[in-house]
Phi, psi and omega in degrees: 000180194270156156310271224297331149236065157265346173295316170323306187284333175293326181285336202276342164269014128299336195272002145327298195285013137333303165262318180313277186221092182289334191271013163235005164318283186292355162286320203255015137322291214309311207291310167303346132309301196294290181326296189307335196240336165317270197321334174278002163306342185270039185262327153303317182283351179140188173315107200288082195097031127203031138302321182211065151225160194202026154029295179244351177260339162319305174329320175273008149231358179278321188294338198260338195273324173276004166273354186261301195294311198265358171255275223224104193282135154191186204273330179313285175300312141339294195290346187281309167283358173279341193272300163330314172317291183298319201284305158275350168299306190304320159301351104350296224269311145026282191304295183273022139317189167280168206291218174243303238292153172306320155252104159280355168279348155312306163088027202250004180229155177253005193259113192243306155223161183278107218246110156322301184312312173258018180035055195194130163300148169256173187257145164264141186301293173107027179299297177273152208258335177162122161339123203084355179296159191303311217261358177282290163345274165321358180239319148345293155335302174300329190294317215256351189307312188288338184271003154301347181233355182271318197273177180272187203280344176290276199301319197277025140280311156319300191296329158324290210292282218284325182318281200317316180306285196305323193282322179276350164302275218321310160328307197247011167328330212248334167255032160291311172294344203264342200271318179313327186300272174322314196289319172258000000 
């Protein structure tokens, strides 16, 4: 799946707090974005799903971090356990994507993310067919929609800027290796 939606899924496990705790909403919008866009930094950073995907260790800090945010609530702890939250969902969720490959509509890897704990690649599902995909786009769309009419104008901008992102991946996605190609 895209960056923009494992960001879409941070926001969207923020917006319970919307009722819950509104004035603590628009941090773990953010943070839960943020969270969501975090593990693809190593597509820079080193092996790409698995330097900073974690599948199974983010966990071990978002539950203590979200039992901290629900005994002694601020915008600090929130934001910590939404970005952790979001960073293992997004690392989980993988999974059920596509492979590592430069075409993943191709279908030539079995390497979908790195389960640490077990020194193994897990395999990919293909429920989206492949990061950028037409239908990666829609759920992006669909994720991020409440919080375009739920949040104040600081988060529904951000949530724009990835709307805009993701739609302009989604065009030329299928033609990135070929341009990676030239270049390199």
């Amino acid at each position: 799946m895209m960056a923009t939606t494992h960001a879409a899924v941070g926001l969207l496990l923020a917006l319970p707090l919307t009722v819950v705790a509104p004035e603590l909403a628009p941090p773990a919008a953010l943070a839960g974005m943020a969270g969501g866009v975090f593990p693809d930094l190593d597509l820079v950073a080193g092996v790409h799903r698995k330097t900073l995907h974690f599948p199974d260790y983010y966990w071990f800090g978002a539950f203590p971090a979200l039992v901290g945010a629900a005994l002694v609530p601020g915008s600090g702890i929130v934001s910590v356990a939404f970005f952790l939250l979001s960073a293992a969902v997004h690392s989980v969720s993988d999974a059920f994507g596509a492979g590592t490959e430069p075409r993943p509509w191709e279908r030539t890897s079995a390497q979908a993310v790195y389960l640490h704990s077990r020194n193994r690649w897990l395999s990919p599902r293909y429920w989206v067919r492949y990061d950028g995909a037409p239908e990666d786009y829609l759920l992006t769309v669909c994720l991020l929609s409440p919080g375009l009419f739920v949040f104040g104008p600081t988060v529904r901008r951000v949530a724009f800027a990835f709307l805009v992102v993701g739609g302009a991946y989604t065009l030329v996605r299928k033609r990135l290796p070929d341009v990676e190609e030239r270049l390199l």
